[in-house]
Backbone bond lengths (Angstrom), bond angles and torsions (degrees), N, CA, C in turn:
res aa  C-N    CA-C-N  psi(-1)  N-CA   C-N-CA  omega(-1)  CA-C   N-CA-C  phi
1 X - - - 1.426 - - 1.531 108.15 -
2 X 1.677 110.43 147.21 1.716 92.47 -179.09 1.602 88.05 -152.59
3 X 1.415 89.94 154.31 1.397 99.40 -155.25 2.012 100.55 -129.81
4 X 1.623 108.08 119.38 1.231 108.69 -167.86 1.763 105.41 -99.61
5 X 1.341 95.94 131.26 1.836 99.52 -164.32 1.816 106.59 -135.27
6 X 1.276 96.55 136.02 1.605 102.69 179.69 2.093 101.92 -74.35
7 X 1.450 108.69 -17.58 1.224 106.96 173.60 1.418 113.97 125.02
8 X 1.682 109.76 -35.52 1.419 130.70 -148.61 1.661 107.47 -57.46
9 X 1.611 106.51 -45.46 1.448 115.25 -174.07 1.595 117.16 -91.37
10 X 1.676 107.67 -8.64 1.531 98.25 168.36 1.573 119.30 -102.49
11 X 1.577 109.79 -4.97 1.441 91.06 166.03 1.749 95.49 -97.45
12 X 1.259 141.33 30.83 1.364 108.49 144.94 1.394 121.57 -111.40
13 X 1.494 113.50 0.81 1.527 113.20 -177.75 1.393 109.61 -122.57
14 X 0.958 107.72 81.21 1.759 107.37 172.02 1.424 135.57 -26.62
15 X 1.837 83.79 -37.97 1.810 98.26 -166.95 1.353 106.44 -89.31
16 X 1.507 109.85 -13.56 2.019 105.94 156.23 1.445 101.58 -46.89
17 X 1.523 107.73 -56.47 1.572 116.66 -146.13 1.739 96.32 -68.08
18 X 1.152 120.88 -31.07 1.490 120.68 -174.52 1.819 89.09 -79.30
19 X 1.361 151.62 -40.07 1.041 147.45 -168.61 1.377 120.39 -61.65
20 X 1.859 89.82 -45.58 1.876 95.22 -173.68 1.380 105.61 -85.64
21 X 1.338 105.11 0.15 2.056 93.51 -175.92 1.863 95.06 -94.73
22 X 1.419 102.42 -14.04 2.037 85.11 -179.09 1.518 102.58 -78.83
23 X 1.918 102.53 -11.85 1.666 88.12 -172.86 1.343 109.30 -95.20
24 X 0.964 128.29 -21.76 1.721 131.98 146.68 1.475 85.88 134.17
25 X 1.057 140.25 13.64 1.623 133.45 178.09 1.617 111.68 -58.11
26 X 1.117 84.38 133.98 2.021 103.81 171.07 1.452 95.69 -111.09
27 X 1.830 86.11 133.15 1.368 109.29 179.28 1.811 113.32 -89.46
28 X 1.313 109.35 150.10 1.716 103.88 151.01 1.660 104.35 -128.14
29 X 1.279 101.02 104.15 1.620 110.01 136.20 1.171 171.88 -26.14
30 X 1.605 128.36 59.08 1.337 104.07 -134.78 1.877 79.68 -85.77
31 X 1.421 88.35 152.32 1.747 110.83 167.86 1.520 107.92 -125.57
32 X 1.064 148.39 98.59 1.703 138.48 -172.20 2.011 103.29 -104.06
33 X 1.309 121.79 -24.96 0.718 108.79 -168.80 1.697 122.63 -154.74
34 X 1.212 159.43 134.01 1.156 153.04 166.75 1.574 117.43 -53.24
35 X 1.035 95.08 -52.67 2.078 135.56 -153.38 1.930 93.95 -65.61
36 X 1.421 99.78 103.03 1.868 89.26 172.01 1.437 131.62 -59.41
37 X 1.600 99.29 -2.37 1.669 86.45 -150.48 2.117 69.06 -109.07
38 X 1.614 112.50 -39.99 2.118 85.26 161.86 0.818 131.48 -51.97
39 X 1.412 137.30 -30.05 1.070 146.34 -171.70 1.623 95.68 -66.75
40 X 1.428 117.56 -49.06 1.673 117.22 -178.19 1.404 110.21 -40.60
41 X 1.640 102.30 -51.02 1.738 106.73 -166.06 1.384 100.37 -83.00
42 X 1.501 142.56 -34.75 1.628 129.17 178.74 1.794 103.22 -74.90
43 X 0.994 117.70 -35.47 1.566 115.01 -155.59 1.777 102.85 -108.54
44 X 1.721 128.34 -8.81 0.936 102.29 -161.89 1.876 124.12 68.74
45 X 0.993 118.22 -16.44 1.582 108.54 173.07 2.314 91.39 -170.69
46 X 1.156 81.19 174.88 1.822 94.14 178.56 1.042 88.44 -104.23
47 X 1.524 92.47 144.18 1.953 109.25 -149.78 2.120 78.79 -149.36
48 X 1.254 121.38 -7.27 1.762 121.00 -147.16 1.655 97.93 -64.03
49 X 1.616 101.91 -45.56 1.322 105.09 -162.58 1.062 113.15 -52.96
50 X 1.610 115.71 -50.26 1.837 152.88 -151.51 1.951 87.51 -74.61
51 X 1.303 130.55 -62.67 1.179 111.19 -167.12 1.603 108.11 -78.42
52 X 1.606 121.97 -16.59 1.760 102.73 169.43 1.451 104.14 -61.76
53 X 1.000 104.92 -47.87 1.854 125.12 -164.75 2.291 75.53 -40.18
54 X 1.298 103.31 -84.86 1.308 117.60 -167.37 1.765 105.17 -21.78
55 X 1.340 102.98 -48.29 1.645 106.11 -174.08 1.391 119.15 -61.53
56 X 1.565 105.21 -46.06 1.626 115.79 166.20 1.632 106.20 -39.29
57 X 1.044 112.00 -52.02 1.494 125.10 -165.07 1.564 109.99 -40.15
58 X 1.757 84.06 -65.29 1.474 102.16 178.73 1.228 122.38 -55.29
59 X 1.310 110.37 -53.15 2.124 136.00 167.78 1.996 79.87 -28.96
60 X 1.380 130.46 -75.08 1.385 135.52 -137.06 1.459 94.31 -74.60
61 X 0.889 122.49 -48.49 1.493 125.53 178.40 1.792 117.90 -89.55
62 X 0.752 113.54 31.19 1.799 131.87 170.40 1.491 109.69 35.72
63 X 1.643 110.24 44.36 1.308 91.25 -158.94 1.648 92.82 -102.43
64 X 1.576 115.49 137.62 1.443 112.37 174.39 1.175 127.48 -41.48
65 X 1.519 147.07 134.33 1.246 142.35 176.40 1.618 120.51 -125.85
66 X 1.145 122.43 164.84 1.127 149.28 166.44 1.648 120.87 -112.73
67 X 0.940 139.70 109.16 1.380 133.36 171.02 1.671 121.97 -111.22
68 X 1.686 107.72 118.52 1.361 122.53 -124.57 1.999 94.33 -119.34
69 X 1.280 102.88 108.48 1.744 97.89 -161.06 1.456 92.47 -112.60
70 X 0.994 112.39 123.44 1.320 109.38 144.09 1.455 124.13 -91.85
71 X 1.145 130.00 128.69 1.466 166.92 -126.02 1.614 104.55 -124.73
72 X 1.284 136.86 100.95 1.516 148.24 -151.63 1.723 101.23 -129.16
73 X 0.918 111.83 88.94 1.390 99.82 -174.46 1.740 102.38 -81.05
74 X 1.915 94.43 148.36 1.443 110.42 -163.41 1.901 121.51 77.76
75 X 2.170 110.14 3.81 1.322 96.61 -148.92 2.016 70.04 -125.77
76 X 1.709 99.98 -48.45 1.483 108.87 -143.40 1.454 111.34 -143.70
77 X 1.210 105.06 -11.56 1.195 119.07 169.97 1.579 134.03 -21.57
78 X 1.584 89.15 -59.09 2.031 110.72 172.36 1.313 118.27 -61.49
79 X 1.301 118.35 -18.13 1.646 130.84 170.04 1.507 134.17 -48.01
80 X 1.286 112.87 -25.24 1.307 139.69 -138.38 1.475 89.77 -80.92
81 X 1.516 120.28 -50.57 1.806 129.04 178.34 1.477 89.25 -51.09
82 X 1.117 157.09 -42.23 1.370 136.41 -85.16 2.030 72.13 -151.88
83 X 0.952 98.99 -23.20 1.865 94.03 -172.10 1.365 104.24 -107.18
84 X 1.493 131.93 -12.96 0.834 129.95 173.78 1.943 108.41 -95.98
85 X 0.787 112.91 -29.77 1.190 113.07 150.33 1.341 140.64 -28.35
86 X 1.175 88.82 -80.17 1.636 116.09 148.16 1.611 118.18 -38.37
87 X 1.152 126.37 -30.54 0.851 150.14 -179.39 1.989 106.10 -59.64
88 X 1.304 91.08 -90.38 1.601 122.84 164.06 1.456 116.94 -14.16
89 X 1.268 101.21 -42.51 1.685 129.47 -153.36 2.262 109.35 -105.28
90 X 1.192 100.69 17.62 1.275 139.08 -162.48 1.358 139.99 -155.50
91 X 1.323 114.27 52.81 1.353 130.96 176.71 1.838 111.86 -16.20
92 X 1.012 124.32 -38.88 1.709 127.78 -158.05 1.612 100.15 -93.12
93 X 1.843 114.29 2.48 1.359 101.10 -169.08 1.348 101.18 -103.57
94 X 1.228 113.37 137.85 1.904 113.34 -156.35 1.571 82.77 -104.09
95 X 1.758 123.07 -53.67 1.404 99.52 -176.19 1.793 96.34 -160.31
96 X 1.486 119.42 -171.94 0.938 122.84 -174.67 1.561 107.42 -122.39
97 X 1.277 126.41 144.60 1.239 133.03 154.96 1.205 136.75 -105.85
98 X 1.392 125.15 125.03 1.844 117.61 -177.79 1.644 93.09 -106.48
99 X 1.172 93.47 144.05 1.246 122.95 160.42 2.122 126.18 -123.66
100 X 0.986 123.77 137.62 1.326 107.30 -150.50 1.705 82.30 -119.09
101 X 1.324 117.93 131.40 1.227 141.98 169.46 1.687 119.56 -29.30
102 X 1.588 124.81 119.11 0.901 108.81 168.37 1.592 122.20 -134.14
103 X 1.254 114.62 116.34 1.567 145.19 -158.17 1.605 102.88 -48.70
104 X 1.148 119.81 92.16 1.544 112.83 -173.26 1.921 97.35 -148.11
105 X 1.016 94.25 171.67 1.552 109.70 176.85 1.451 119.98 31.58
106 X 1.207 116.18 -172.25 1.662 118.68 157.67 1.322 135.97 -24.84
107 X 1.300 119.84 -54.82 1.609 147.42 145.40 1.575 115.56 -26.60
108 X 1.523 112.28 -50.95 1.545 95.49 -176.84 1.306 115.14 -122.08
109 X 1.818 113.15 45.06 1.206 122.50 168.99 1.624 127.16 -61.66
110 X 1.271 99.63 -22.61 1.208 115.67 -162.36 2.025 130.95 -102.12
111 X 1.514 89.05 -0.87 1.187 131.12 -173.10 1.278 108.65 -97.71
112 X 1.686 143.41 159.11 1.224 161.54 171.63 1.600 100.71 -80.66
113 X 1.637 126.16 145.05 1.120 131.67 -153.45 1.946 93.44 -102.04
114 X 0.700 141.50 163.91 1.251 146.94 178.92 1.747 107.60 -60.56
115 X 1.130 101.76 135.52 1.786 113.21 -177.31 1.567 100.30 -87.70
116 X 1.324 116.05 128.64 1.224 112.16 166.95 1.556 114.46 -107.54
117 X 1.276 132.00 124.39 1.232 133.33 173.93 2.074 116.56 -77.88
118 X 1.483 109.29 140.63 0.983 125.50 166.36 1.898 120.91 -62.29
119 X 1.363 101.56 122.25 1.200 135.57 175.08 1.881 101.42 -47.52
């Protein structure tokens, strides 16, 4: 079973995190950013502390992870050393995923439209 989480509710309840590791659930993580004030423009508020906090969680309770980035070019891009790192430094993280931003609706008004390069 795997369970996809912005982070918010497993770094404040531990005893989820002790719950979902007896049920054998693998987590995915999204992590997009370090930086509080990116975090403002991807998340609407700084969320940075709350999802390490979340990872510790997981790290304490051995539960397998995934850590799930979406990738903003011009926003978050330079991060990527910095998550894999993070990575390294975390036994429970099996692997990382990028996902690369896509400019749609309400949500990605605020963002640069995709660069297209010449043929």
């Amino acid at each position: 079973m795997t369970l996809n989480s912005n982070g918010l509710r497993l770094a404040e309840d531990e005893a989820l995190c002790e719950q979902l590791a007896r049920l054998g659930v693998y987590v995915i993580l999204s992590l997009d950013t370090f930086d509080p004030q990116r975090s403002m423009r991807i998340h609407g508020r700084d969320v940075v502390a709350t999802k390490l906090k979340a990872l510790e969680n997981l790290q304490r309770s051995r539960i397998g992870t995934t850590l799930m980035n979406v990738m903003i070019r011009g926003v978050n891009e330079d991060e990527i050393g910095r998550i894999i790192g993070l990575s390294k430094s975390h036994s429970v993280v099996r692997s990382i995923t990028i996902q690369t931003m896509t400019f749609t609706g309400h949500g990605g008004k605020d963002f640069p439209g995709r660069r297209t390069h010449a043929a």
